[in-house]
C-alpha positions in Angstrom: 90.2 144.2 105.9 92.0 147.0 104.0 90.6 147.2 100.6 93.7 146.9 99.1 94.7 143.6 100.7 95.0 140.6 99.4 92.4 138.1 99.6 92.9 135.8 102.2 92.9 131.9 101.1 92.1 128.8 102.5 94.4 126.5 104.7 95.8 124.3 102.4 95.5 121.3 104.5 91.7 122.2 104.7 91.9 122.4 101.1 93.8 119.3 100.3 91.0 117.5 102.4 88.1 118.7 100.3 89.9 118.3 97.1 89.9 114.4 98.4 86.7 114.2 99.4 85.2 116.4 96.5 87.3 113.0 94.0 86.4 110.5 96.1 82.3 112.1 95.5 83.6 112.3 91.4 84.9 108.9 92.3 81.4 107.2 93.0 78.9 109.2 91.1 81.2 107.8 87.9 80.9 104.5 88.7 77.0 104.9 89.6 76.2 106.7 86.2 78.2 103.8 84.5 75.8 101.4 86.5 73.1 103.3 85.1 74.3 104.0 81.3 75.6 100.2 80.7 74.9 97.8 83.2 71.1 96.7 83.0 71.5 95.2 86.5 74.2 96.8 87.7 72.0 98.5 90.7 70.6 95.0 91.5 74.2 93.5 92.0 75.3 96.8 93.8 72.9 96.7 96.1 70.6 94.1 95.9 67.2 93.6 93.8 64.5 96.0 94.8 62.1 93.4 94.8 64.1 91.2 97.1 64.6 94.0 99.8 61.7 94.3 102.5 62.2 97.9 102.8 60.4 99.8 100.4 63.3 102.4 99.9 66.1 100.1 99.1 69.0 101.2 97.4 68.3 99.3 93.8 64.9 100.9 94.1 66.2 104.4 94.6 68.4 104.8 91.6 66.5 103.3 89.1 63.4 104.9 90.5 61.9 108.2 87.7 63.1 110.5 90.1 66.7 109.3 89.7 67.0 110.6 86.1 66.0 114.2 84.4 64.3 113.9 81.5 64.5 116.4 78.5 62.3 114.7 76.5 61.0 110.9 75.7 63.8 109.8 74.3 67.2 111.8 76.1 67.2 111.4 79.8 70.5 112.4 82.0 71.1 110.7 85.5 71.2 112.7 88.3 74.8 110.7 89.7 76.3 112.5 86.0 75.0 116.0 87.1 76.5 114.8 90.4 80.0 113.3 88.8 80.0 117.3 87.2 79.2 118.9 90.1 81.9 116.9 92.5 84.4 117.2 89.8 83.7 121.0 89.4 84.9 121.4 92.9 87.6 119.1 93.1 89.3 121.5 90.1 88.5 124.4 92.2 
């Protein structure tokens, strides 16, 4: 590479794909932070009550586990799937 050349870029067919699959990511972390934000039980109807599931790591129980959320203080706390929903679109505009 000559210092003076340009840089090189990616195959746009490569780049179409991850501009697909970087939406289709903005797509679902959306709709899961909507779940969270306005839906009380929108978890339990996506994916089944956590205290119905046998497995101690269902999906319901997951998401609306402490971990799923950051917490700036007592009363302001941001899901992860929004930081998530930022962070897919951010790449899809790329």
């Amino acid at each position: 590479n000559e210092p003076n050349s340009p840089p090189r870029s990616v195959d746009p067919s490569i780049r179409k794909g991850l501009v697909g699959l970087a939406s289709l990511g903005t797509i679902e972390t959306a709709y899961l932070t909507y779940l969270k934000l306005f839906q009380s039980d929108g978890f339990a109807n996506l994916c089944g009550s956590s205290s119905s599931s046998s497995s101690s790591s269902s999906c319901a129980s997951v998401l609306d586990s402490s971990y799923a959320s950051l917490t700036l203080n007592d009363e302001f706390s941001i899901p992860l799937t929004a930081i998530g929903c930022v962070a897919y679109a951010t790449v899809a505009f790329l």
